[in-house]
PASEBA-1860 file (N, C-alpha, C; in nm, 3 decimals):
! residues 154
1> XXXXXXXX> 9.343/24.951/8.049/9.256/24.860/7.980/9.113/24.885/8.027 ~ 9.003/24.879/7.938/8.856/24.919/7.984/8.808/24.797/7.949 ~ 8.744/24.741/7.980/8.632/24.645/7.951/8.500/24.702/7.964 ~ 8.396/24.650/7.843/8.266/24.689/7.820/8.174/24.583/7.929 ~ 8.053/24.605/7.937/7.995/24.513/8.035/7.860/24.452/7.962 ~ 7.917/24.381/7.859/7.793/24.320/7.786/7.717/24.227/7.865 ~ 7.555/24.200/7.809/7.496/24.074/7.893/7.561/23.968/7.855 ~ 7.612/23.901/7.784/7.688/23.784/7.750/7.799/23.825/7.756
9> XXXXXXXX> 7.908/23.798/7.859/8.071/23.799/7.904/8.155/23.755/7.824 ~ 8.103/23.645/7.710/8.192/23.583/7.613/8.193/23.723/7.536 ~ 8.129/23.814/7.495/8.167/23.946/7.424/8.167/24.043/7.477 ~ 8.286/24.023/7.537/8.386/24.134/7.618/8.459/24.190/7.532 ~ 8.450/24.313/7.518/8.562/24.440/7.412/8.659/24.457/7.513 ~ 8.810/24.467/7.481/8.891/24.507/7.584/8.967/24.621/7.470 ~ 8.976/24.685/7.549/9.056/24.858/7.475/9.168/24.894/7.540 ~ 9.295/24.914/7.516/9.388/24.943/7.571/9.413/25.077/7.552
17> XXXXXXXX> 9.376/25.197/7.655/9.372/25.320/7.660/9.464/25.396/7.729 ~ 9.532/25.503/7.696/9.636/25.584/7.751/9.605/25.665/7.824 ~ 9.683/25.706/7.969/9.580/25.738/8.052/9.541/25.949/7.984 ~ 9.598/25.931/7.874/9.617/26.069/7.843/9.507/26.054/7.766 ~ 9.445/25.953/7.688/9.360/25.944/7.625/9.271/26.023/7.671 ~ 9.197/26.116/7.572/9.095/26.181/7.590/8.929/26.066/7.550 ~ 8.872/26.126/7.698/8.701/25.998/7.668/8.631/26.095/7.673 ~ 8.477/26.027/7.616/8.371/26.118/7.649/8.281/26.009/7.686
25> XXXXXXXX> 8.219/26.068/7.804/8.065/25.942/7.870/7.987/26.011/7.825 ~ 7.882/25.944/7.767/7.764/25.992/7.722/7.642/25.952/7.876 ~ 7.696/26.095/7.925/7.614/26.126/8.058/7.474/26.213/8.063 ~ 7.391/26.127/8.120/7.216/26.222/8.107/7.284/26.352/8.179 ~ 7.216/26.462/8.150/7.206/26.590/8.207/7.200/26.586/8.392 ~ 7.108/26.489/8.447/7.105/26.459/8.567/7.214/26.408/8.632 ~ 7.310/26.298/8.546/7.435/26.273/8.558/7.536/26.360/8.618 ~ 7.539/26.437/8.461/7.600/26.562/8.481/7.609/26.643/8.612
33> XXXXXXXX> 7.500/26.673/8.645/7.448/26.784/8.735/7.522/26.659/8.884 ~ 7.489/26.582/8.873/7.518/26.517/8.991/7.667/26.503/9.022 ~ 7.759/26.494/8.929/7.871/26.494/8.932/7.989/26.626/9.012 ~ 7.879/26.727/8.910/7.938/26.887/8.910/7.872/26.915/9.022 ~ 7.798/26.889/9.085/7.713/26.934/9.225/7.796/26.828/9.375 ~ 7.851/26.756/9.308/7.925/26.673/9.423/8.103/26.734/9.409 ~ 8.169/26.761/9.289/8.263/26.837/9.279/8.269/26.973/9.341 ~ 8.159/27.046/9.307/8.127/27.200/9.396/8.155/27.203/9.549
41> XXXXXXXX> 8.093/27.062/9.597/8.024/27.063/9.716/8.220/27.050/9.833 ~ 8.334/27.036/9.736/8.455/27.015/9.776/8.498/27.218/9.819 ~ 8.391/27.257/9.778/8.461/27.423/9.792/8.296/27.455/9.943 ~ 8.221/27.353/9.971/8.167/27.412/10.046/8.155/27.308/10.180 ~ 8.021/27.225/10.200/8.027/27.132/10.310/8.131/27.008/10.278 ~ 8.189/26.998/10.194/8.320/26.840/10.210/8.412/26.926/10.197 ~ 8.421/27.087/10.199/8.584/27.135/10.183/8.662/27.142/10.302 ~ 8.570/27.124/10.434/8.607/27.122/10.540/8.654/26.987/10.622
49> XXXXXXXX> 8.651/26.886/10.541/8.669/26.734/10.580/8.829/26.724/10.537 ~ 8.892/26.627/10.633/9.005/26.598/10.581/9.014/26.506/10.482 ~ 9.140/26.480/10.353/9.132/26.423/10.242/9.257/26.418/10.225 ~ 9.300/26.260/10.205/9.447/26.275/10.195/9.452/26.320/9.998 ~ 9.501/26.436/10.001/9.473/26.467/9.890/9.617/26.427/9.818 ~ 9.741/26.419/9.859/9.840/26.349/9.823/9.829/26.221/9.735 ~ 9.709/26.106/9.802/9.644/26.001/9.677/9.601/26.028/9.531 ~ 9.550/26.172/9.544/9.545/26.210/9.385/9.631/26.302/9.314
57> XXXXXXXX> 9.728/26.268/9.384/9.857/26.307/9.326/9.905/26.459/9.319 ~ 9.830/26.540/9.435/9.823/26.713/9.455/9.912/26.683/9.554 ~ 9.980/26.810/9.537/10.048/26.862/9.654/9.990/26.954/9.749 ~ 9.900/27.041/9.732/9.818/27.148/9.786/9.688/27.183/9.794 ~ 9.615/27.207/9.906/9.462/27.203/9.855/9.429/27.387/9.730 ~ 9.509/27.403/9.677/9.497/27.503/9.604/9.494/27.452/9.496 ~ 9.562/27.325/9.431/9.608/27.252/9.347/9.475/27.128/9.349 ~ 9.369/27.079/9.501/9.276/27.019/9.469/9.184/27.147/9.404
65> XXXXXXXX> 9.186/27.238/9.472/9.071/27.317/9.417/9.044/27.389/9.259 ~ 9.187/27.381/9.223/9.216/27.383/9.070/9.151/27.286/9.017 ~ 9.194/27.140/9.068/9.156/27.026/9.001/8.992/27.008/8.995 ~ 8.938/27.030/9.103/8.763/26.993/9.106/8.744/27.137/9.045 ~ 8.777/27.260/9.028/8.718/27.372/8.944/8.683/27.314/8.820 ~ 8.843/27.272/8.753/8.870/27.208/8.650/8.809/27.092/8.576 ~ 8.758/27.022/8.638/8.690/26.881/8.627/8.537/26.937/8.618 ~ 8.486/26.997/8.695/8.320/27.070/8.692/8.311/27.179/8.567
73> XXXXXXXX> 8.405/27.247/8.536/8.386/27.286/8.442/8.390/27.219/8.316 ~ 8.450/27.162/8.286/8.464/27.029/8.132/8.356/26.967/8.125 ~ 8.287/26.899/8.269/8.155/26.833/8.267/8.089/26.929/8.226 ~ 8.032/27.023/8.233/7.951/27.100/8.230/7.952/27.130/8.087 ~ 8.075/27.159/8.046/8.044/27.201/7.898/8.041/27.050/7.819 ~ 8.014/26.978/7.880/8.035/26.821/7.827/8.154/26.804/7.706 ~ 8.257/26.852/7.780/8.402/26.836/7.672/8.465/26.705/7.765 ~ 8.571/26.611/7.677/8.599/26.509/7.720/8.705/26.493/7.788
81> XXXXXXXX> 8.727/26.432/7.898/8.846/26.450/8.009/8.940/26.332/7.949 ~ 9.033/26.322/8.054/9.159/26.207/8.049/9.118/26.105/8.089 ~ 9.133/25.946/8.079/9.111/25.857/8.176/9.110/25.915/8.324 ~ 9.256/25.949/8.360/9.269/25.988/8.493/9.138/26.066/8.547 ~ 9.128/26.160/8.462/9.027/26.311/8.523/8.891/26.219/8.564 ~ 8.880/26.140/8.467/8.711/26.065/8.476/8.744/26.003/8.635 ~ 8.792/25.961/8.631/8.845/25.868/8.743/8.793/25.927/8.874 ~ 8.899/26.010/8.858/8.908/26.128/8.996/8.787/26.217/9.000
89> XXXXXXXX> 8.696/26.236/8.890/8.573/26.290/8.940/8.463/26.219/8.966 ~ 8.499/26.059/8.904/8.401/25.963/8.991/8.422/25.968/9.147 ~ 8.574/25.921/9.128/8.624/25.925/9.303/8.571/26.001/9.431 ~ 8.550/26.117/9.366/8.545/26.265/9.446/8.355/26.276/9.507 ~ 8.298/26.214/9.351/8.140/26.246/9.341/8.095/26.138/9.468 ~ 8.176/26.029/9.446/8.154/25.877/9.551/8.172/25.969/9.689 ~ 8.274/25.998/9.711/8.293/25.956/9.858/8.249/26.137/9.932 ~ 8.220/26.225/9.844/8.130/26.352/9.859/7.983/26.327/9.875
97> XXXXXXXX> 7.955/26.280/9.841/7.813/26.154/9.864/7.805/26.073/9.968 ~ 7.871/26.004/9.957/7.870/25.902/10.056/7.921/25.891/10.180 ~ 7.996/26.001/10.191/8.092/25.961/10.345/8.077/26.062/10.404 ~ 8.045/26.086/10.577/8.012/26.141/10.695/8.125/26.195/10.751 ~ 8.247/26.110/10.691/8.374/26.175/10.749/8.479/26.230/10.674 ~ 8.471/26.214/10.557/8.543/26.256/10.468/8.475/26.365/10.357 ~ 8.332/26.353/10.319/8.266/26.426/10.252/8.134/26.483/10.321 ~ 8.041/26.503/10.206/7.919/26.607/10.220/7.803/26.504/10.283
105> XXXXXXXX> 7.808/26.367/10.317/7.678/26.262/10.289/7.578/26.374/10.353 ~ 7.592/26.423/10.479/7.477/26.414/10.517/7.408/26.491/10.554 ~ 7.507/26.651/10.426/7.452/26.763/10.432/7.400/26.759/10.270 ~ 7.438/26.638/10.193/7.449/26.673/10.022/7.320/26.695/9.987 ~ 7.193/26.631/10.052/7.080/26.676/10.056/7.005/26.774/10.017 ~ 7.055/26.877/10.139/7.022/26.994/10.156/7.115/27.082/10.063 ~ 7.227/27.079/10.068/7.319/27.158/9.968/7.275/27.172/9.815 ~ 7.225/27.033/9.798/7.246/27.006/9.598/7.070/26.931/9.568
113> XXXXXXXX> 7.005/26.917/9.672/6.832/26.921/9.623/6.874/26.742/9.580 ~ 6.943/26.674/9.581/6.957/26.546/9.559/6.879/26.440/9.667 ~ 6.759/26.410/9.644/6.770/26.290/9.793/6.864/26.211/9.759 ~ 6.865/26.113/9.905/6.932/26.012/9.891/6.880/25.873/9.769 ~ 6.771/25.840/9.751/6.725/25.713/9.675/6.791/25.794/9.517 ~ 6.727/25.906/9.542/6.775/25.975/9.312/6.923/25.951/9.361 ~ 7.004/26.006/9.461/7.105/26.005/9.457/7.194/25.866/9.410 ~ 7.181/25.777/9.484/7.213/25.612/9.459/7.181/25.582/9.349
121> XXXXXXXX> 7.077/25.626/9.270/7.038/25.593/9.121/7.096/25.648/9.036 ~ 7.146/25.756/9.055/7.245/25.836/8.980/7.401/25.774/8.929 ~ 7.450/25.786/9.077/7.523/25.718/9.111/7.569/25.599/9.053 ~ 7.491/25.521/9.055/7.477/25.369/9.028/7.518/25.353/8.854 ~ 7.395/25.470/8.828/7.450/25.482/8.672/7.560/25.545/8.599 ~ 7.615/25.628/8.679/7.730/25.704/8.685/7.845/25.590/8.681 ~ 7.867/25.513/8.768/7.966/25.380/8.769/7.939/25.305/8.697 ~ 7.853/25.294/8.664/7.830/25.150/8.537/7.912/25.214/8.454
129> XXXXXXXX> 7.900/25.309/8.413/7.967/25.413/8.287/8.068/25.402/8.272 ~ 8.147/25.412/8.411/8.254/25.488/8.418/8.397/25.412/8.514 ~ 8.327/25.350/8.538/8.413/25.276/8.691/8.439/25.111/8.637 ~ 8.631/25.103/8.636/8.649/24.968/8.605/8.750/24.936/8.684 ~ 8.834/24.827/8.707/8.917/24.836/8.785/9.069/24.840/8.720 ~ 9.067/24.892/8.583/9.184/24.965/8.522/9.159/25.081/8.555 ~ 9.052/25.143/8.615/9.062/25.328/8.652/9.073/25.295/8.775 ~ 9.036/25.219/8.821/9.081/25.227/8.991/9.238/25.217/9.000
137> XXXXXXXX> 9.326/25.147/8.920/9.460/25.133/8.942/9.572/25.293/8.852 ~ 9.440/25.384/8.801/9.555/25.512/8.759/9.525/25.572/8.860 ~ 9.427/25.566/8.914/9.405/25.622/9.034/9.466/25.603/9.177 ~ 9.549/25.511/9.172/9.603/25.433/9.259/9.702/25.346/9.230 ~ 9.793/25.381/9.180/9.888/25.275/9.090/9.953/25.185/9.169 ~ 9.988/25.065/9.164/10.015/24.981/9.264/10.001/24.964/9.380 ~ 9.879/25.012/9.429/9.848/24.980/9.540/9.753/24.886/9.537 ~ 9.684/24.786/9.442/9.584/24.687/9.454/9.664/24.581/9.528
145> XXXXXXXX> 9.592/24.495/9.590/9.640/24.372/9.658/9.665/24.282/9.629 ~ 9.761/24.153/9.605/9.773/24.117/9.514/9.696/23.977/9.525 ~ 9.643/23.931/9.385/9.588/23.876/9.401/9.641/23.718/9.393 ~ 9.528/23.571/9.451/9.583/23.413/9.444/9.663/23.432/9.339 ~ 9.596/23.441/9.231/9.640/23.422/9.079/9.775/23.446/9.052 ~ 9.777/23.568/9.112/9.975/23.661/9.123/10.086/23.594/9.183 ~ 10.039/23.498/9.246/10.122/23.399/9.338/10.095/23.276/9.301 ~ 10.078/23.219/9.176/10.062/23.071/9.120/9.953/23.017/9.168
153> XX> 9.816/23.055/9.284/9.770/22.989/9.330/9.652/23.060/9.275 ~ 9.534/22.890/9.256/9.410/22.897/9.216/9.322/22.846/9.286
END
């Protein structure tokens, strides 16, 4: 399920999408570049970080490196991925960015010409796009926590 993020919440679109469904984000070029430059960055400074790569459902880092080849190339030619794929190349761009121990943060700089402030702005707009918490759960299928509500309580 996707929900749109209108300024008035009473007109909320809800779409019930298959995760096979093919999408297309209508991503600025800078987008783009930021995405495919944080995917790359998995074959150079974050390829050396550990990643439980088993969460995205690989068995092998031959099989991640297929997958982020795979994913940077489609962006690039701006052809439209799966729910899942979007997902997992938000996932990848986040924490290749952002994390000291798992990814590139605090070489991504220097690697991809990104500062940090364009970077967060990118970013920022990149998730508005793209990031709901029906893609957080193909990405993660039953592992959300459950919530008051799930247990009768309000």
């Amino acid at each position: 399920m996707v929900r749109n993020r209108p300024a008035d919440p009473r007109l909320t679109l809800t779409l019930e999408l298959m995760p096979n469904d093919l999408l297309h984000f209508d991503l600025t070029d800078r987008e783009r570049t930021f995405i495919c430059d944080a995917l790359y960055e998995w074959r150079g400074a974050a390829g050396w970080a550990p990643l439980p790569i088993d969460a995205l459902g690989l068995d092998s880092w031959d099989d991640f490196d297929a997958l982020t080849d795979r994913l940077r190339d489609t962006i690039l030619r701006k052809d439209p991925l799966t729910d899942l794929d979007w997902t997992r190349a938000l996932f990848l761009a986040e924490i290749t960015w952002a994390s000291a121990l798992v990814g590139a943060a605090l070489d991504f700089e220097t690697v991809t010409g990104f500062p940090d402030a364009e970077a967060v702005r990118v970013l920022r707009s990149i998730q508005r796009k793209i990031a709901t918490s029906g893609r957080a759960n193909l990405l993660f299928p039953g592992r959300q926590r459950p919530r008051p509500e799930d247990f009768g309580l309000q």
